[in-house]
N, C-alpha and C positions, 0 to 999 in steps of 0.2 A: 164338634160333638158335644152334647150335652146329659146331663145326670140327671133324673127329677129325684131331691132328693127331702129326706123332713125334716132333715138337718147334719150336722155335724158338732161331736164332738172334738174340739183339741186337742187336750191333755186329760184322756180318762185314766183309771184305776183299774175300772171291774170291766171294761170288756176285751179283755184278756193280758198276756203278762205284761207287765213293765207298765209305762207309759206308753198308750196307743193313740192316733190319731182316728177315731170314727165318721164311719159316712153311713147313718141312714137311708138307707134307699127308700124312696115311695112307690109304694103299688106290692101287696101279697094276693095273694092265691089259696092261702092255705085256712087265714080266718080260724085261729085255734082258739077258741073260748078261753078267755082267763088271760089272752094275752098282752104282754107287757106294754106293748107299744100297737096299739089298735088304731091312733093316727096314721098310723103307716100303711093302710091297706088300702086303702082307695088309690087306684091305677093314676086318675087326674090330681090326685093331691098333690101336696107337699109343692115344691117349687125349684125349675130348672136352674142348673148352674153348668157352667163353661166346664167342662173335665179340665182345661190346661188350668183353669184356676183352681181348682183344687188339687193338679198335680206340681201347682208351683207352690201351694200354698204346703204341702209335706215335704218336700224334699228340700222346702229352706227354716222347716222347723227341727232343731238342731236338738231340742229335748223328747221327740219320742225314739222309742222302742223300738217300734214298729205301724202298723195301720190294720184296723178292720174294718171290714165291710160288714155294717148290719142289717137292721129295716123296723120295718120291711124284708122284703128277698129280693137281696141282690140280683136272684138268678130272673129274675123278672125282667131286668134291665141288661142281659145276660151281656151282648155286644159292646154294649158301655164298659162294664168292670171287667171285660177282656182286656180292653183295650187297656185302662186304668193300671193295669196290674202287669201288664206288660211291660210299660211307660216304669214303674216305680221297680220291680227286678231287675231293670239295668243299672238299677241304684242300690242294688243288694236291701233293698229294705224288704224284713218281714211282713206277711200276709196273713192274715186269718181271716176269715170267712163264715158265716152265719148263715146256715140257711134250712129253709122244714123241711127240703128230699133229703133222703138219705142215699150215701155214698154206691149201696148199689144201685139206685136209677141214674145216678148220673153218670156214671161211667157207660150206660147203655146210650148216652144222649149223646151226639158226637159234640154238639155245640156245648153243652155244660159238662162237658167233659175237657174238654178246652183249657176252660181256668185252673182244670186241677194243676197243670203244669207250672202256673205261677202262687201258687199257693202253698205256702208254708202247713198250716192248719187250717180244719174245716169241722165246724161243729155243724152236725147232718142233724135230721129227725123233727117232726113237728112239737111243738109244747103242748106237753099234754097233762090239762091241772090237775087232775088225779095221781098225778106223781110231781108233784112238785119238791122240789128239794132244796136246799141249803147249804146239801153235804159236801157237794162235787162242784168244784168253780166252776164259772163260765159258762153255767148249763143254768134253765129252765128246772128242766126236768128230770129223771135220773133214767129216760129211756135215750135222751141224746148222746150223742159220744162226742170227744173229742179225738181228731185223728190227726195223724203224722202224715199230709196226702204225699210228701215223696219218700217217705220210708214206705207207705202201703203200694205206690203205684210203682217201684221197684221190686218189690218182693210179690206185688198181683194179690194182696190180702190184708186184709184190714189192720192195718197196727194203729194200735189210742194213744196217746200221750199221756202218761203216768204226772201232772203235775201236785 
């Protein structure tokens, strides 16, 4: 199985807590004016890579945190980072997840509903540069959220992560 991705981060800072391992995904859908990583939309872009390679490649790097998934949207490549995220939870390692739906469509999606299961956090909602911010980490914009996906998918309602 393979990723198309735009790249990878190692050892980030800012996309999200701790030390994170990042995977850009290639290919969006959403095309939100202003946005950060606009390489990342073309479906054919970016360039394939082996998932076992970039799942041997976290689980033997010994200084992250945890791992996100960016983009791009991931949920583009939905079947891949199922898979991904499945493969690294039997490793107890942290998820976050980046994407422009917002948490109630995808819970109505069975397939993108899927991942929530392996996902620690999930920042939902498109960038929208008219609210762009500074204020609230790890966000774009101050209409995004950051959520808790299994305190919310236990309690069936949205709880955000106060960082």
């Amino acid at each position: 199985m393979k990723l198309r991705i735009a790249g990878l981060s190692k050892e980030s800072v800012v996309d999200g807590p701790g030390i994170r391992y990042v995977i850009f995904a290639q290919g969006c859908l959403h095309n939100c004016r202003g946005c950060h990583n606009p390489n990342t939309h073309p479906i054919d872009g970016g360039y394939l890579v082996e998932l076992d390679e970039i799942y041997n490649d976290i689980i033997n790097n010994k200084f992250i945190d945890g791992v996100t998934f960016s983009g791009g949207d991931p949920f583009v490549q939905i079947d891949e980072f199922i898979e991904l995220a499945k493969r690294l939870k039997k490793h107890n390692i942290n998820i976050m997840c980046y994407t422009g739906y917002i948490y109630e469509d995808i819970i109505k999606h069975e397939k993108y509903k899927e991942i929530l299961n392996y996902l620690d956090t999930l920042v939902d909602g498109k960038f929208i540069l008219e609210r762009k911010t500074l204020k609230k980490p790890y966000v774009g914009s101050d209409n995004q959220r950051i959520i808790d996906v299994q305190k919310s998918l236990k309690q069936n309602k949205i709880i955000e992560v106060k960082w």
